[in-house]
Backbone as a printed PyTorch tensor [residue, N CA C, xyz], in Angstrom:
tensor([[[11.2430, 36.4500, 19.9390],
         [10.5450, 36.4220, 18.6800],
         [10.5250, 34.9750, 18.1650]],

        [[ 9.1660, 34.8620, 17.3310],
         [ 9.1770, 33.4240, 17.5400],
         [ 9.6640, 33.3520, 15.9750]],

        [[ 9.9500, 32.0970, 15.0070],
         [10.1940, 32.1910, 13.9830],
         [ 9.5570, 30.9720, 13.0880]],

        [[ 8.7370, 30.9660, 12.1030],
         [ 8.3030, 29.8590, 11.1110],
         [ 9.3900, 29.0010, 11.0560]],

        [[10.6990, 28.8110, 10.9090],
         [11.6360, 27.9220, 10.3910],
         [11.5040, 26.6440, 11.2610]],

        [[11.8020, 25.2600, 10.9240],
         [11.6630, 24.4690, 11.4370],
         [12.7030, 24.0270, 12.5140]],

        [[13.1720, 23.6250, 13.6060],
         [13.9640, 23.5680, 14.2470],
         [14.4960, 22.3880, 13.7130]],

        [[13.6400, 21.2150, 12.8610],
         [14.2300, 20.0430, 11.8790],
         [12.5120, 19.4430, 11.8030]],

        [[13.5280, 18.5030, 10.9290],
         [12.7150, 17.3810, 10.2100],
         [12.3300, 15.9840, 10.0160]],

        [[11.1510, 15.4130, 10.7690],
         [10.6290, 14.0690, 11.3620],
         [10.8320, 13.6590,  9.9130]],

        [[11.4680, 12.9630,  8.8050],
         [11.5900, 11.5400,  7.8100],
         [11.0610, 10.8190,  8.1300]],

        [[ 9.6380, 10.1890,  7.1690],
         [ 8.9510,  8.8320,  7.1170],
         [ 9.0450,  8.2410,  6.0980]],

        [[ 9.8630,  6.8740,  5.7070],
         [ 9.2650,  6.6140,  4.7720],
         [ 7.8680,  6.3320,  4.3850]],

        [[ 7.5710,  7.1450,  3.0370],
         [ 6.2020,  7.3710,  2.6380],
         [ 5.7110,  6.1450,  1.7620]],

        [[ 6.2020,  5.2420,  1.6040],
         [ 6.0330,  3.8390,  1.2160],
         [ 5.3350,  3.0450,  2.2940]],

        [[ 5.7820,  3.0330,  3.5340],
         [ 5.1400,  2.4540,  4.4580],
         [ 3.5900,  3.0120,  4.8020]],

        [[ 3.0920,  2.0480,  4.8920],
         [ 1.4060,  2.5300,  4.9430],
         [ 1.1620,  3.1350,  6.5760]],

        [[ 1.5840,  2.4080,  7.7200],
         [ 1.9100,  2.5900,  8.9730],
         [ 2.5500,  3.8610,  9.2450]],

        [[ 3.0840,  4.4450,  8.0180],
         [ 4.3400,  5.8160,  8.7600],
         [ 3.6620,  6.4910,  8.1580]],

        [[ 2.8460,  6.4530,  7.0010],
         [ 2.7530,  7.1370,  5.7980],
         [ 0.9270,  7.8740,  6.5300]],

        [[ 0.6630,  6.9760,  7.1440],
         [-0.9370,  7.2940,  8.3380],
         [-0.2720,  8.2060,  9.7420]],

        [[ 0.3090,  7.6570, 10.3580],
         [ 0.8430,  8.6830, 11.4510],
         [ 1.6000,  9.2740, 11.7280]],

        [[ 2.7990,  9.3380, 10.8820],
         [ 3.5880, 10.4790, 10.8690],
         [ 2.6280, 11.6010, 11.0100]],

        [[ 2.4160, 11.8660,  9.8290],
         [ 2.1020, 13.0910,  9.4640],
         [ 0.3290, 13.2870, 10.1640]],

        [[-0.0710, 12.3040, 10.5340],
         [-1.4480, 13.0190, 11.6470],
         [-0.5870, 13.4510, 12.9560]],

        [[ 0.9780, 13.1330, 13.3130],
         [ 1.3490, 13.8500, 14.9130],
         [ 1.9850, 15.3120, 14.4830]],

        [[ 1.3600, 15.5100, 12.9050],
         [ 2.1470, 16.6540, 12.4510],
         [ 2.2030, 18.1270, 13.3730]],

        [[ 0.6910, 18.2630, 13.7310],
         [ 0.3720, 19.5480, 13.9670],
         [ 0.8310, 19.4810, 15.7590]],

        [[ 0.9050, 18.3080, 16.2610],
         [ 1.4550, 18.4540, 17.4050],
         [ 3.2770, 18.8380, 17.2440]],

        [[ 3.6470, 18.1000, 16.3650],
         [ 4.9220, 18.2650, 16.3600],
         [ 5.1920, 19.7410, 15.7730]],

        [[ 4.3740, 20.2490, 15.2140],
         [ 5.0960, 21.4850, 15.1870],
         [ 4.9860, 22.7340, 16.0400]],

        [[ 4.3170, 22.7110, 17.0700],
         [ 4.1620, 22.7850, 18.1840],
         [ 5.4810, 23.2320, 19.1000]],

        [[ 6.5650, 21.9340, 18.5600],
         [ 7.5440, 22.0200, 19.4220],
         [ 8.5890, 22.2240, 18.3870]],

        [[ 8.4540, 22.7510, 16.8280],
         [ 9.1810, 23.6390, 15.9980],
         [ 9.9410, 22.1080, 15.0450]],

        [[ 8.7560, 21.2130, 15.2500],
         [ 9.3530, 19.9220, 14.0150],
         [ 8.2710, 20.2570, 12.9680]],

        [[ 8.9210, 19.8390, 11.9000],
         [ 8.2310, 19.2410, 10.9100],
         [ 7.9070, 18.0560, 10.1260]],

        [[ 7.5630, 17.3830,  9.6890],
         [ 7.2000, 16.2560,  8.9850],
         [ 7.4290, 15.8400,  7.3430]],

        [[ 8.2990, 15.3900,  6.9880],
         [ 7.7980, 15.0060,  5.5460],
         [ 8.3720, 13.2940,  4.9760]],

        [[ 8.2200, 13.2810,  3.6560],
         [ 8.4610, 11.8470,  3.4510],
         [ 9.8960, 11.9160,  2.9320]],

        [[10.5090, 10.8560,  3.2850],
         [11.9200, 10.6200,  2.9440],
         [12.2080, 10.6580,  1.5580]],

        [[11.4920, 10.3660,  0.8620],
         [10.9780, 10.3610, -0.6150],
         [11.3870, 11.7960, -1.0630]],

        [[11.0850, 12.9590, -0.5910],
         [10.8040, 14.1160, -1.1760],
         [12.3280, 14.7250, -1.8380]],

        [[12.1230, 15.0020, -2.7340],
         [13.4350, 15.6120, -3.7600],
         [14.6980, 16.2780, -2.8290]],

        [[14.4250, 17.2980, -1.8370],
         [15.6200, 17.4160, -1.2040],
         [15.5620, 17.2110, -0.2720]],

        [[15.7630, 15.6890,  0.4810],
         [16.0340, 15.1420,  1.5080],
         [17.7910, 14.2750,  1.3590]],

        [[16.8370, 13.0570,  0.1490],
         [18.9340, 13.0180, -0.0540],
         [19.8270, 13.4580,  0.0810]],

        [[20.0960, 15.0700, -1.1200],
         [21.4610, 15.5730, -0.9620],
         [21.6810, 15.9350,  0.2840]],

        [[20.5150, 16.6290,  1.3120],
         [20.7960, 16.9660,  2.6170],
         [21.0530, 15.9310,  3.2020]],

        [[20.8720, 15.1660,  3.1780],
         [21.3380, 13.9740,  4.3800],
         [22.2570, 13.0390,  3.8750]],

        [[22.9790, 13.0950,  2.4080],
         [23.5090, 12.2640,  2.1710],
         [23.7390, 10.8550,  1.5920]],

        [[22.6920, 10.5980,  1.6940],
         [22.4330,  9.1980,  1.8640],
         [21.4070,  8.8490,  0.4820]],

        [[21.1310,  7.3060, -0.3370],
         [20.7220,  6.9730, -1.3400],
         [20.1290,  5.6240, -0.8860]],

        [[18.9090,  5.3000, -1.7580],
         [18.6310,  4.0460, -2.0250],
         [17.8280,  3.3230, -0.5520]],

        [[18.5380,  2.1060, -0.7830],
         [17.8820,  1.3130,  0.7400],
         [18.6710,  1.8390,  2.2430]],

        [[19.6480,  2.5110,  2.4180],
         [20.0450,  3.6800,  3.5520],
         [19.2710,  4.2210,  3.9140]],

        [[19.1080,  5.3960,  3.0520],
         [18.1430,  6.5080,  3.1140],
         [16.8810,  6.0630,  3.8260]],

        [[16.6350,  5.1280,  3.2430],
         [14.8680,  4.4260,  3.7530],
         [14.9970,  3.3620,  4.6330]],

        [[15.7320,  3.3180,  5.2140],
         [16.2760,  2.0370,  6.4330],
         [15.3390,  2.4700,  7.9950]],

        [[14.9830,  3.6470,  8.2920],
         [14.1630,  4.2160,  9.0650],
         [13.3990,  5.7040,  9.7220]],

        [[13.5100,  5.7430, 10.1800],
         [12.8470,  7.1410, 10.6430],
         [14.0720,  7.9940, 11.0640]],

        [[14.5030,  9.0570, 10.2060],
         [15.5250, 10.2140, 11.0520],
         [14.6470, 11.5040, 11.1100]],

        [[15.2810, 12.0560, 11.8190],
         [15.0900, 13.5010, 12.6930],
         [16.3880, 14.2160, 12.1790]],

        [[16.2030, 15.0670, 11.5090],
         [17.1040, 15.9890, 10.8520],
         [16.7560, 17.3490, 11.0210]],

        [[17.7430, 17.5940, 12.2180],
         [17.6500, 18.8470, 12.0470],
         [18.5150, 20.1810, 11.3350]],

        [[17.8400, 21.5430, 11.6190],
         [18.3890, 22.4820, 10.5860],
         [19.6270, 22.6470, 10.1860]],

        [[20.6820, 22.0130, 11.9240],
         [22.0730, 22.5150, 11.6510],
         [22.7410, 21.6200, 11.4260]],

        [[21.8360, 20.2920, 10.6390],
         [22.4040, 18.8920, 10.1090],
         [22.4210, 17.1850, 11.2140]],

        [[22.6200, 18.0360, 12.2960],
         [22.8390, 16.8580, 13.0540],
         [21.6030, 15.8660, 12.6410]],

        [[21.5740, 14.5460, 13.0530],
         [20.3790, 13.2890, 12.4020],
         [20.2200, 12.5590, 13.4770]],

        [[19.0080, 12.4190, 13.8430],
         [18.9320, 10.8380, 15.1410],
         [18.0310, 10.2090, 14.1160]],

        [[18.1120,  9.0120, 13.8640],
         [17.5030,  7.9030, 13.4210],
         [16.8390,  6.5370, 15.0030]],

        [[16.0350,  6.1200, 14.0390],
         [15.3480,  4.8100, 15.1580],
         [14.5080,  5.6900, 16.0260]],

        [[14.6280,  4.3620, 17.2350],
         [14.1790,  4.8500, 18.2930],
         [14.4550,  6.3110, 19.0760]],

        [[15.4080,  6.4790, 18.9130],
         [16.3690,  7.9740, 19.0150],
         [15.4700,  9.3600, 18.7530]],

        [[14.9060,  9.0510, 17.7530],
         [14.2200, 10.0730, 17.1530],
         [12.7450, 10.1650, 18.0360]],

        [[12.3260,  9.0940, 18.4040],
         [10.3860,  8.5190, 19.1990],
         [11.1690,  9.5140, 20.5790]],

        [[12.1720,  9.0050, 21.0400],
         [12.4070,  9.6400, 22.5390],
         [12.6990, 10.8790, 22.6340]],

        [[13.7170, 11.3610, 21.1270],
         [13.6050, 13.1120, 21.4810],
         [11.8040, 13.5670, 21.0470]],

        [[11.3430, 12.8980, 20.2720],
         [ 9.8620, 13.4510, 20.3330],
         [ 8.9390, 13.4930, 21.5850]],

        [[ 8.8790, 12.5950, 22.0710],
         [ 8.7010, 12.4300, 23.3260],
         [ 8.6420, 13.4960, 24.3120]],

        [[10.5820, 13.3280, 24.4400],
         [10.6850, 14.3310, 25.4410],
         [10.4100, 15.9430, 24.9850]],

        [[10.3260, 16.5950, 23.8890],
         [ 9.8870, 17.3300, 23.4600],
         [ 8.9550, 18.1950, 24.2260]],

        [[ 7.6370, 16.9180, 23.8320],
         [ 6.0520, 17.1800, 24.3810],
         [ 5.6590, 17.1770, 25.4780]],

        [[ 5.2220, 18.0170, 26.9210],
         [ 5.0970, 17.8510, 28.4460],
         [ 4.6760, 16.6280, 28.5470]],

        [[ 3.4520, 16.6800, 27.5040],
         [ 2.4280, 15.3400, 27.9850],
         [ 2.8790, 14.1700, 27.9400]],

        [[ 3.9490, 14.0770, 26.6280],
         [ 4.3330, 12.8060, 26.2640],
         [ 5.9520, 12.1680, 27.7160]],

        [[ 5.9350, 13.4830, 28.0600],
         [ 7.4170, 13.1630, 28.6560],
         [ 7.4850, 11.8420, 29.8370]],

        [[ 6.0270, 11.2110, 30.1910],
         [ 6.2500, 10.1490, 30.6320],
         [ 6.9490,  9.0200, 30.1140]],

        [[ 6.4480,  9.3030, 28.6380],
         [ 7.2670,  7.9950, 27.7410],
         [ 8.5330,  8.3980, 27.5470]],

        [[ 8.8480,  9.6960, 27.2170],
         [10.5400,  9.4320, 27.5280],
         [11.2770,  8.9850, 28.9580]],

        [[10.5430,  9.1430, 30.2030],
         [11.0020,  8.2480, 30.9460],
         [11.0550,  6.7680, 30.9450]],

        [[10.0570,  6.1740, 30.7450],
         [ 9.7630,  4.8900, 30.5910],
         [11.3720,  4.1710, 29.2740]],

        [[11.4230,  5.4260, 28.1950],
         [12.3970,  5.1890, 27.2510],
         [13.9230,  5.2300, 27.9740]],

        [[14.1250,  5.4290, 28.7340],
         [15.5220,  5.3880, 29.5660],
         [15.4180,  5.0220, 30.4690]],

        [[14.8140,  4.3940, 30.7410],
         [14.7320,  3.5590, 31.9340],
         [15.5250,  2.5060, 32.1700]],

        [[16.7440,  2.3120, 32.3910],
         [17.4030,  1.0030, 32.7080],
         [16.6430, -0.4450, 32.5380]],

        [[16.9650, -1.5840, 31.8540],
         [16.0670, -2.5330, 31.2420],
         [14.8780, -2.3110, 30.5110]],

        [[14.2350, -1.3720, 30.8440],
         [12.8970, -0.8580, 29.7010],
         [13.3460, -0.1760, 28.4720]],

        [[14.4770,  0.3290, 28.6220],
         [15.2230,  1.2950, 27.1210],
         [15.5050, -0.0840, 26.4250]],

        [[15.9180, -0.9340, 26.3300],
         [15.9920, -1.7880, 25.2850],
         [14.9160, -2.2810, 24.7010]],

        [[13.7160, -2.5440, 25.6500],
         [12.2390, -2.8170, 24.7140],
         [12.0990, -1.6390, 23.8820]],

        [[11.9230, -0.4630, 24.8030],
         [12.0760,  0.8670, 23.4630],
         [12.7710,  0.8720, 22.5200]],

        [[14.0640,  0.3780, 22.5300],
         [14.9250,  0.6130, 21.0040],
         [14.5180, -0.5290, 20.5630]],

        [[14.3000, -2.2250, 21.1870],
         [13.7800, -2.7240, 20.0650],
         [12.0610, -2.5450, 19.0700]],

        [[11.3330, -2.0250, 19.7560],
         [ 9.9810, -1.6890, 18.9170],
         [10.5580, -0.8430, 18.0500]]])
């Protein structure tokens, strides 16, 4: 049985014009694979995650339902690997010497 609940939650900051455009257009793919999308901004994201101020908005986390958080690049590669199509780029993302260009973009 399948279920509406989100398996977690893609954080953009919604200040950024760049996150604030494609986050949320890879929405309908990402939920697909039981993510959802919203802006870091939104009223209950803080207390759930903890975090305030310039932290909170330091980058992109992946929060999911049962709390755990990947932030950064962390978060592009579990999306990635997620998606069949995309799963080339999670190879390319662990790739011995190529994973560091990935975590630095």
């Amino acid at each position: 049985m399948k279920t509406n609940e989100p398996i977690g939650w893609v954080l953009y900051d919604d200040d950024c014009g760049f996150c604030r455009r494609w986050i949320p257009f890879w929405g309908p793919t990402l939920s697909k694979v039981g993510l959802d999308v919203a802006p870091l901004q939104a009223p209950w994201v803080a207390p759930r995650i903890e975090l305030s101020g310039d932290e909170l908005l330091y980058d992109i986390r992946l929060l999911f339902a049962d709390g755990r958080q990947l932030t950064g690049a962390e978060v592009y590669r579990y999306g990635v690997q997620q998606i069949w199509w995309a799963r080339p780029l999670y190879l390319f993302s662990v790739t011995p010497g190529l994973r560091r260009l990935w975590d630095w973009g």
